[in-house]
C-alpha positions in Angstrom: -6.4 3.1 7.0 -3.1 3.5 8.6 0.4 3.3 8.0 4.1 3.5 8.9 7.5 3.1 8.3 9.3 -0.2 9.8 12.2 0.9 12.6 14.9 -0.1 10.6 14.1 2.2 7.9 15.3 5.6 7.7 13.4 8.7 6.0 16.2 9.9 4.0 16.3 6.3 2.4 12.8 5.9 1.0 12.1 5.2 -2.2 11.8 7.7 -4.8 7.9 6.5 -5.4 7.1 6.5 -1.3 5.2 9.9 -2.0 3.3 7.9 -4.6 2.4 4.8 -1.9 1.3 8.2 0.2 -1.0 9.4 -2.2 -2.6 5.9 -3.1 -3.3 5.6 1.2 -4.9 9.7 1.0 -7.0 8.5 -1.5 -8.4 5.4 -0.2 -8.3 6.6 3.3 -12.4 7.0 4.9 -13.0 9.8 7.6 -15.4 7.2 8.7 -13.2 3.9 9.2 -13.5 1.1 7.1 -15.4 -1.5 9.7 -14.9 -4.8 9.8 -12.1 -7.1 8.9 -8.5 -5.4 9.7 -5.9 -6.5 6.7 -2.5 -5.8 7.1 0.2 -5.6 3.6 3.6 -4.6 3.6 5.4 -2.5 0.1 9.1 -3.9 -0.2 12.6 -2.2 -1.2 15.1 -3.9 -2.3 13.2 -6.9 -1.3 12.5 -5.8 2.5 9.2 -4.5 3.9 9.8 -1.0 4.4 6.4 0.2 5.0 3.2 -1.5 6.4 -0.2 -0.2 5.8 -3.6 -1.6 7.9 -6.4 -1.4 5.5 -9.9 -1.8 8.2 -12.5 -3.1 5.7 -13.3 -4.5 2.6 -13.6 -1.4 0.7 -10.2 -0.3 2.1 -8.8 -3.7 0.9 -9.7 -3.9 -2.7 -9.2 -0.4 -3.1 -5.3 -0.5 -1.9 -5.3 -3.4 -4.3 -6.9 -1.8 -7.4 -4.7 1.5 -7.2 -1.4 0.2 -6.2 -1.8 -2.2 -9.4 -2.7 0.6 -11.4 0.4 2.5 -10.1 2.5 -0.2 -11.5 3.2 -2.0 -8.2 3.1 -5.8 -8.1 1.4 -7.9 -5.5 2.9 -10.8 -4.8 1.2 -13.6 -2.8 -2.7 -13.4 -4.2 -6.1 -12.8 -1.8 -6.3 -15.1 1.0 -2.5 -16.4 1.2 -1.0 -14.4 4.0 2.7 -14.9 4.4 4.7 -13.2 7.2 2.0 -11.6 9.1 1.2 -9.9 5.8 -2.0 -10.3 3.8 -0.6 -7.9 1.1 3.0 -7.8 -0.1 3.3 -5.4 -3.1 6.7 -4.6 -5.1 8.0 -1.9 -7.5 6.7 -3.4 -11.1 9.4 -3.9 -14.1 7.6 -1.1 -16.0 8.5 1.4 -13.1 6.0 3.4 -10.9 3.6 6.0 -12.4 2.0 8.5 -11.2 -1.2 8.8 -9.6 -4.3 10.8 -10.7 -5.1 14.0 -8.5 -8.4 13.1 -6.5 -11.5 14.4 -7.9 -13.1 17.5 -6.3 -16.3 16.8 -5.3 
């Protein structure tokens, strides 16, 4: 799993819940790679994509899915409708963004 800011977007203008976004991805992310399919969603501000994140795999898929939900983000266009290059296009939910669970030490 991957990600990255858009060119047009400057650090010092990020979202209050980025660091949350970050966390969800250090989670998720596999030392291993994902394999297999390479999905690519975008998480909006202010209605823009601001940052893009390449989930390789299923696993990394549903999982980006399940926890940004959970976080109180919105997805907006639903599995297998891709719009704008984007199979993913998550949102900032009414309720507000929560935060996220430290990761359990193994």
């Amino acid at each position: 799993m991957e990600t990255l800011l858009l060119k047009n977007i400057q650090s010092d203008r990020l979202p209050e819940w980025d660091e949350t976004v970050l966390k969800i991805i250090a989670l998720i992310q596999s030392p291993f790679g994902g394999g297999g399919n390479i999905m690519t969603a975008a998480v909006l501000h202010n209605g823009e994509p601001y940052r893009v994140i390449r989930c390789e795999g299923l696993r990394e898929y549903m999982s980006l899915i399940s926890d940004m939900v959970e976080a109180g983000f919105e997805e907006l266009i639903g599995e297998g409708q891709a719009r704008n290059g984007y199979d993913l296009i998550f949102q900032a939910g009414a309720a507000g963004i929560g935060n996220i669970p430290e990761a359990p030490e193994e």
